[in-house]
C-alpha positions as CSV (number, residue, x, y, z in Angstrom):
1,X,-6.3,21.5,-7.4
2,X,-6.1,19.6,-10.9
3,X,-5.5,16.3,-11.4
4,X,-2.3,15.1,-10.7
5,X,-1.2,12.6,-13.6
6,X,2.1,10.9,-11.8
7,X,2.7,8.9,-8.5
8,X,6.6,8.9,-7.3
9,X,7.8,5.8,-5.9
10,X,11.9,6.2,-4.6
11,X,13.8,2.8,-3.8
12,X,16.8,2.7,-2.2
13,X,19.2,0.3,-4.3
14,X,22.9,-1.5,-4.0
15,X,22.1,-1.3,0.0
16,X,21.6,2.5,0.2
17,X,24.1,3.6,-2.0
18,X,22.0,5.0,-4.7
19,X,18.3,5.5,-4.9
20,X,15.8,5.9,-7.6
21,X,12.7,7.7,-8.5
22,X,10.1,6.3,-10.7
23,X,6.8,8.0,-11.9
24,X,3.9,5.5,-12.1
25,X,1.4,7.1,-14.5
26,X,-2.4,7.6,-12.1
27,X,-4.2,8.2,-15.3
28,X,-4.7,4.4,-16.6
29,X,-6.6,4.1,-12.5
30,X,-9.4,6.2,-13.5
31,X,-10.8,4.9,-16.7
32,X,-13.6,6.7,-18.3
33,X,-17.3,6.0,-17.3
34,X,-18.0,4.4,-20.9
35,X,-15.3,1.5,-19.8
36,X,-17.3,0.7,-16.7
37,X,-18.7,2.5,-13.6
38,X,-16.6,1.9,-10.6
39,X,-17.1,0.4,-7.5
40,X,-18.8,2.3,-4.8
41,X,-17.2,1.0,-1.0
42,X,-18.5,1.1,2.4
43,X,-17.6,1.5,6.0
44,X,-18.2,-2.4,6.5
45,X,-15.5,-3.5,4.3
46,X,-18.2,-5.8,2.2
47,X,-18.7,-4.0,-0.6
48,X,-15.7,-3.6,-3.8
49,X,-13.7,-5.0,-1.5
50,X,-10.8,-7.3,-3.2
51,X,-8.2,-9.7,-1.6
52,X,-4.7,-7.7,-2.3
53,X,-3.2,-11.3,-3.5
54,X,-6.5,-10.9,-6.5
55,X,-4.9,-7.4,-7.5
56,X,-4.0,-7.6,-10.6
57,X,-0.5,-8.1,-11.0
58,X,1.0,-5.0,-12.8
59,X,4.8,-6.6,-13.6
60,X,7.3,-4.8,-13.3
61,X,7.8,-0.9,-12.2
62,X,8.7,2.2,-15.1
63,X,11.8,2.4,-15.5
64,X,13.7,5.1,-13.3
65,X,13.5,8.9,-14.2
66,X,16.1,10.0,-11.3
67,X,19.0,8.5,-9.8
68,X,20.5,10.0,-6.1
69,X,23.6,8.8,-5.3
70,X,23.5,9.2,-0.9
71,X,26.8,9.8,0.9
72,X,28.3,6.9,2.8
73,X,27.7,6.1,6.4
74,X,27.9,3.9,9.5
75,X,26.0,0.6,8.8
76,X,22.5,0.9,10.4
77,X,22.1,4.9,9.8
78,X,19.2,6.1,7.4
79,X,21.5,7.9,4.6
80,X,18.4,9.8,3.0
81,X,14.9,10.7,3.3
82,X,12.6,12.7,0.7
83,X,9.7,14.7,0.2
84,X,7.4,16.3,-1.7
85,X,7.2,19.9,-2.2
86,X,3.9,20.8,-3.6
87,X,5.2,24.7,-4.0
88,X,2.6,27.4,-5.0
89,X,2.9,29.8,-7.5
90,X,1.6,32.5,-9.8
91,X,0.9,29.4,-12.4
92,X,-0.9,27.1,-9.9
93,X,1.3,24.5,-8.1
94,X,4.3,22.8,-8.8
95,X,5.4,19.5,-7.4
96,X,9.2,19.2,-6.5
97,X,10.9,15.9,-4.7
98,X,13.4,17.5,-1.9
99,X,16.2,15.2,-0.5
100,X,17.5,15.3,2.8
101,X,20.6,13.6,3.7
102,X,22.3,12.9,7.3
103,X,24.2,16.1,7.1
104,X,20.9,18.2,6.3
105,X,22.6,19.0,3.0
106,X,19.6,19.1,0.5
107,X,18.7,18.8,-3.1
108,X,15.4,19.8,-5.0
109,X,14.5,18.6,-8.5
110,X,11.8,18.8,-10.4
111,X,10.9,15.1,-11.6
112,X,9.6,15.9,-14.6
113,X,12.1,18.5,-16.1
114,X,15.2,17.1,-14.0
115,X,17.0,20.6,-12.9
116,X,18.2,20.8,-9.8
117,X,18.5,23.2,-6.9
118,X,21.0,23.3,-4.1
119,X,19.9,25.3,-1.2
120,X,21.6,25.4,1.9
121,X,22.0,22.9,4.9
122,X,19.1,22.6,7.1
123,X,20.7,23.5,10.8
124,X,19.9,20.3,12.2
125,X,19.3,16.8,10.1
126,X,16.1,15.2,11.2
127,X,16.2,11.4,12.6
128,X,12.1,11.0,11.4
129,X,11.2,14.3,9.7
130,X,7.7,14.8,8.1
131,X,6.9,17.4,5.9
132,X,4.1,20.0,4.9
133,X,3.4,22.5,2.1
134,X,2.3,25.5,3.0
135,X,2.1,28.3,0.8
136,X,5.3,28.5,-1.2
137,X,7.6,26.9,1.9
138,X,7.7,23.6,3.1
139,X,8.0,22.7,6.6
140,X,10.1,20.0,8.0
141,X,9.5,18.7,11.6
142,X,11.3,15.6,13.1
143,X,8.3,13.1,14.4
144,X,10.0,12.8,17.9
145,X,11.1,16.4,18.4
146,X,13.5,17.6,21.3
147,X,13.5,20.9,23.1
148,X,16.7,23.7,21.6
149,X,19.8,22.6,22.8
150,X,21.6,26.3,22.1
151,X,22.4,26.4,18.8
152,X,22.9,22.8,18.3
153,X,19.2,21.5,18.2
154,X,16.6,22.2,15.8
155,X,13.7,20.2,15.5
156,X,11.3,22.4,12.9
157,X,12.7,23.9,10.1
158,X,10.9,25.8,6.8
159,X,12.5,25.9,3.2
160,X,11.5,29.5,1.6
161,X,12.8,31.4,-1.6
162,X,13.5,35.1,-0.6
163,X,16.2,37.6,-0.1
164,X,19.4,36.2,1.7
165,X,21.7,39.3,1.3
166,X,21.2,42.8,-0.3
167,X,20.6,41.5,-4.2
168,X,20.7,37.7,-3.9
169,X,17.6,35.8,-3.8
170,X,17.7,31.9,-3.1
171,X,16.6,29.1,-1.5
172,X,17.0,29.1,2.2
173,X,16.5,27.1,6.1
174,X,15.5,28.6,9.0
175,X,14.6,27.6,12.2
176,X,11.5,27.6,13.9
177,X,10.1,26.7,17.5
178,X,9.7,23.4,18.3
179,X,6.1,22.3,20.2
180,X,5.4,23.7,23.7
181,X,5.1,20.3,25.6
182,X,8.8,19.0,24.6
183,X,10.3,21.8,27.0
184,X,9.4,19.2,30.3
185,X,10.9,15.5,30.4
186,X,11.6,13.6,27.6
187,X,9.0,11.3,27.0
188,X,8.2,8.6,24.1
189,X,4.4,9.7,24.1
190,X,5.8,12.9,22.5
191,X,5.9,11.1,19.0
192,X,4.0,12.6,16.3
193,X,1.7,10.4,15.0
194,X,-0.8,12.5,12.7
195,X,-0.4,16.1,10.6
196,X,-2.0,18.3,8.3
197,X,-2.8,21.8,7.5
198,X,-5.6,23.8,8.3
199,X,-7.4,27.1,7.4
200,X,-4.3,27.5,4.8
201,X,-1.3,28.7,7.1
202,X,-1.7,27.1,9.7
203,X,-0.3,23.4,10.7
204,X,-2.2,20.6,13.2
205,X,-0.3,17.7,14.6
206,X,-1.5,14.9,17.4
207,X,1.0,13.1,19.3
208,X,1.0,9.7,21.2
209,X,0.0,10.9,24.2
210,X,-3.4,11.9,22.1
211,X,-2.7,15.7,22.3
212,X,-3.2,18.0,19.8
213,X,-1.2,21.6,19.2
214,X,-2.1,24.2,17.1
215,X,1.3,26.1,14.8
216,X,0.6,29.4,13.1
217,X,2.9,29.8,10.2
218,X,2.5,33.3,10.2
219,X,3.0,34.3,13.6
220,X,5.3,31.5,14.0
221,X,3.6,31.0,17.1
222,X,3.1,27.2,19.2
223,X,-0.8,26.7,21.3
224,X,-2.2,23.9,22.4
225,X,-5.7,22.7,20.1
226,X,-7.2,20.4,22.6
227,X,-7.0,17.0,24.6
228,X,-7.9,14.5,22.2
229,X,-6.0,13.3,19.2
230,X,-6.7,13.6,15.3
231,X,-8.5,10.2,14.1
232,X,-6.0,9.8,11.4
233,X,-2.1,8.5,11.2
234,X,0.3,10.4,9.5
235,X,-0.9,13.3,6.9
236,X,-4.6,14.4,6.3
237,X,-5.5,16.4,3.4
238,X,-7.9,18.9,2.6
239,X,-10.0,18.4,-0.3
240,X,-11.8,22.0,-0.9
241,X,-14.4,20.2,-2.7
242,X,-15.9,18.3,0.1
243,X,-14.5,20.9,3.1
244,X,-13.1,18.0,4.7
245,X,-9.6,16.1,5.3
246,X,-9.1,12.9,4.2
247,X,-6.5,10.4,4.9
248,X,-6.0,6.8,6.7
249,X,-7.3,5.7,10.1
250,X,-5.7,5.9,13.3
251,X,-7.4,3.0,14.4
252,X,-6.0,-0.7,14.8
253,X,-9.1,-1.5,11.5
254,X,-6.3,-1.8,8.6
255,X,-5.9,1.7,8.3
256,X,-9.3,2.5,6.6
257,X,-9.8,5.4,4.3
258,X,-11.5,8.5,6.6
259,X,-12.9,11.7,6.4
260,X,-12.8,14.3,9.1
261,X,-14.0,17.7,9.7
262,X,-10.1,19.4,11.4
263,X,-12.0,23.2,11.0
264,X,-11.9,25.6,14.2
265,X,-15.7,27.3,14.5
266,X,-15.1,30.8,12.5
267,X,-16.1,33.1,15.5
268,X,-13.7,30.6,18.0
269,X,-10.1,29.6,18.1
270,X,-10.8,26.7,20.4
271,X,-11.2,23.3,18.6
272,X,-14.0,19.9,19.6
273,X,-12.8,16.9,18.9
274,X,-13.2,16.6,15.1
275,X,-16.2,14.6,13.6
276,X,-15.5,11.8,11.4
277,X,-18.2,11.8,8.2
278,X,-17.4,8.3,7.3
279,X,-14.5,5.6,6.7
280,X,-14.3,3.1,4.0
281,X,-12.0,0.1,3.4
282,X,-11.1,-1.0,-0.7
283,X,-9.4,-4.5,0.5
284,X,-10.6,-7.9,2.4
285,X,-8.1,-8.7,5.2
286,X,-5.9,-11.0,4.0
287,X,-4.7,-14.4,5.8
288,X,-2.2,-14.1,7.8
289,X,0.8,-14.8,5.2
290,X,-0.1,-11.4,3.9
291,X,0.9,-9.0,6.8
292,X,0.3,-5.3,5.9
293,X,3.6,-3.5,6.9
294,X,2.8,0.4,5.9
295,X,-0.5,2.3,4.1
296,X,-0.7,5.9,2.2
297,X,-3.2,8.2,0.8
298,X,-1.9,10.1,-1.8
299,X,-4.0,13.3,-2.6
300,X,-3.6,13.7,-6.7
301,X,-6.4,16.6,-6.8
302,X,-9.9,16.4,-7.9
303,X,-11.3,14.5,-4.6
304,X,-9.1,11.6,-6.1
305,X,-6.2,9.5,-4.0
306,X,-4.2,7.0,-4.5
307,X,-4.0,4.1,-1.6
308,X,-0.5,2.5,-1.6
309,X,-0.4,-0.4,1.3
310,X,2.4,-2.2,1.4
311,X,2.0,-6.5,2.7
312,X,5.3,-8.2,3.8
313,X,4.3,-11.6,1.7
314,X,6.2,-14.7,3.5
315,X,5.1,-18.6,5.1
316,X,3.9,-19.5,8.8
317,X,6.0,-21.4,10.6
318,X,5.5,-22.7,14.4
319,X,8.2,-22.5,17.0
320,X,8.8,-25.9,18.1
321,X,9.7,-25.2,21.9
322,X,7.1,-22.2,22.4
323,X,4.8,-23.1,20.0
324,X,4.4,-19.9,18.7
325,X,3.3,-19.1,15.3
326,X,5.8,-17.1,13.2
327,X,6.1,-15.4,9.5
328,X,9.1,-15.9,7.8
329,X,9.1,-12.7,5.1
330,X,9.8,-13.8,1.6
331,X,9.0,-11.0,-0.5
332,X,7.3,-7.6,0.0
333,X,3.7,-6.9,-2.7
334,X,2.4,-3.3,-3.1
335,X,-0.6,-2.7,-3.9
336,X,-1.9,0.6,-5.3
337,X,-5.7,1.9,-6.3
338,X,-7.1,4.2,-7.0
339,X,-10.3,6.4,-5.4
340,X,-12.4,8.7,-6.2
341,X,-14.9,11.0,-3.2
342,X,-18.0,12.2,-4.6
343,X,-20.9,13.5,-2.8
344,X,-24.1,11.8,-3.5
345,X,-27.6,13.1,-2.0
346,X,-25.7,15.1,0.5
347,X,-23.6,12.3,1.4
348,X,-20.5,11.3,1.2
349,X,-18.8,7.8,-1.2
350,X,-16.3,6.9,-2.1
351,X,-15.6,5.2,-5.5
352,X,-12.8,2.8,-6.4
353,X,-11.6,2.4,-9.6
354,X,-8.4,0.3,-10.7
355,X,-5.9,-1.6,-8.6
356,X,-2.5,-2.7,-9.6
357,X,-0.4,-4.9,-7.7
358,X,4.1,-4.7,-7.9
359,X,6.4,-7.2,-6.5
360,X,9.4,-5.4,-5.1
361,X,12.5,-6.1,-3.3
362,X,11.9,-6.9,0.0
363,X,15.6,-5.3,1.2
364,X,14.6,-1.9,-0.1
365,X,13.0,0.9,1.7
366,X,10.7,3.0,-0.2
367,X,9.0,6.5,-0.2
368,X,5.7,7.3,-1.7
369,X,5.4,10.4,-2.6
């Protein structure tokens, strides 16, 4: 996978009305050796570590390439959510930001070229949906899925291009089972917690309850992978380079940067608990006015990622009757840097490069894609 120059960053603005995507350009984070060698990290957090409130402070985000205007709804309803579409083809891939409204009506666009494709409604919306590229479809799976509910229920869906009637090709939903376990009582552990895709068509995800199941795109069949739970939160990618996936920790640690072997034994379908080949942090824990609120990894190709964590920024203040000590949020700071994996005497580092740091409205929400 080549290097991928742009970061997409969507706000919500004029209190979910509208939203807006912006490209920050990942280039300027990875400056050439002959402008000085970056900083190897380690698992111990000490070294090329930085306080996030010592990023350098970037100003103020690109202007906006995209604006999506999101239909109007019941106060305290998500409106929107999007995703990234990282859609093979015959010219290698091509990245496209899908939108998903509370309807399941949905919109594609390319963010650099700006056309835009209307396929049909998903069956279902999704209350948490997470997404995955595989091949040239894209899988969508609400985080807390539900067992079918006749017709009226679907919790996994997959966006294809193909034939829909006798001459008509298009973009198209259909449905597809959800996991086995949400067939008994419903249960909170369900939650997904941690994805990815493995062996190139097939899909991995962990729930609360530390399970792991096992989805064959190609069968379209469900099995369970194995008792223990993926040591990462959210997606893990696979970075060919290294034969490894790479994402953020699971553990309470500040959501360190991991690598993890998620690859079946070739002559076995059943799965070990996967072995983690190391975990590195790029930032000092900050004092306790700096709160982090959310982390990514963004996979941009060429073993490099971008870490976005977002820190809720705001004063301490103690609770005169309980004596509790409380943060009152003032503003929301997110910090982005870049890294780079390289393997060095058979091991692996990790190199960080540049960091930039945004102030951004605090009543937003905001996607990283």
């Amino acid at each position: 996978m080549s290097f991928r120059r742009f970061l997409y960053l969507v706000a919500d603005d004029c209190g979910g009305r509208s939203c807006s995507l912006r490209r920050i350009d990942m280039s300027r984070f990875f400056r050439p050796l002959w402008e000085g060698a970056p900083t190897p990290l380690d698992s111990s957090g000490g070294a090329g570590v930085t306080y996030p409130s010592a990023v350098e402070d970037a100003g103020r985000l690109p202007e906006p390439t995209i604006s999506f205007s999101t239909p109007e709804l019941k106060q305290g309803s998500r409106l929107i959510d999007f995703m990234l579409f990282k859609q093979k083809g015959l010219d290698g891939e091509n990245l496209k930001v899908v939108t998903i409204d509370q309807r399941g009506s949905t919109l594609m666009c390319d963010p650099s070229l700006h056309p835009v494709v209307v396929p049909l409604p998903m069956a279902t919306p999704k209350l948490a949906p997470f997404s995955l590229t595989v091949g040239s479809s894209l899988y969508v799976m609400d985080a807390l899925p539900k067992s079918p509910n006749g017709s009226q229920r679907h919790s996994f869906e997959a966006l294809s291009y193909g034939r829909r009637h006798r001459h008509l090709y298009d973009w198209y939903w259909y449905s597809l089972p959800p996991p086995p376990y949400v067939f008994g009582p419903g249960d909170p552990s369900h939650h997904i917690e941690s994805y990815a895709v493995v062996a190139g068509t097939n899909i991995l995800i962990s729930n609360k309850a530390k399970h792991t199941y096992h989805f064959d795109t190609v069968k379209r069949t469900w099995r369970k992978a194995g008792n223990w739970p993926m040591p990462f939160t959210l997606l893990a990618e696979y970075v060919p380079k290294h034969r490894l996936w790479f994402g953020l920790s699971s553990k309470s640690d500040g959501c360190s940067f991991l690598a993890a072997n998620l690859m079946a034994p070739a002559d076995s379908e059943e799965m070990s608990p996967p072995v983690v080949h190391g975990c590195w942090k790029e930032y000092v824990q900050p004092p306790p006015e700096w709160s982090l609120l959310r982390s990514y990894a963004v996979h941009l190709g060429s073993s490099k990622f971008c870490i976005v964590r977002f820190f809720e920024v705001g004063k301490l203040h103690v609770c005169p009757e309980t004596h509790k000590t409380y943060m009152v949020e003032e503003e929301l700071q997110a910090v982005l840097t870049g890294v780079e994996v390289e393997s060095c005497d058979q091991e692996l580092q990790v190199f960080k490069y540049k960091s930039e740091r945004y102030k951004l409205d605090i009543q937003s929400d905001y996607w990283v894609l």
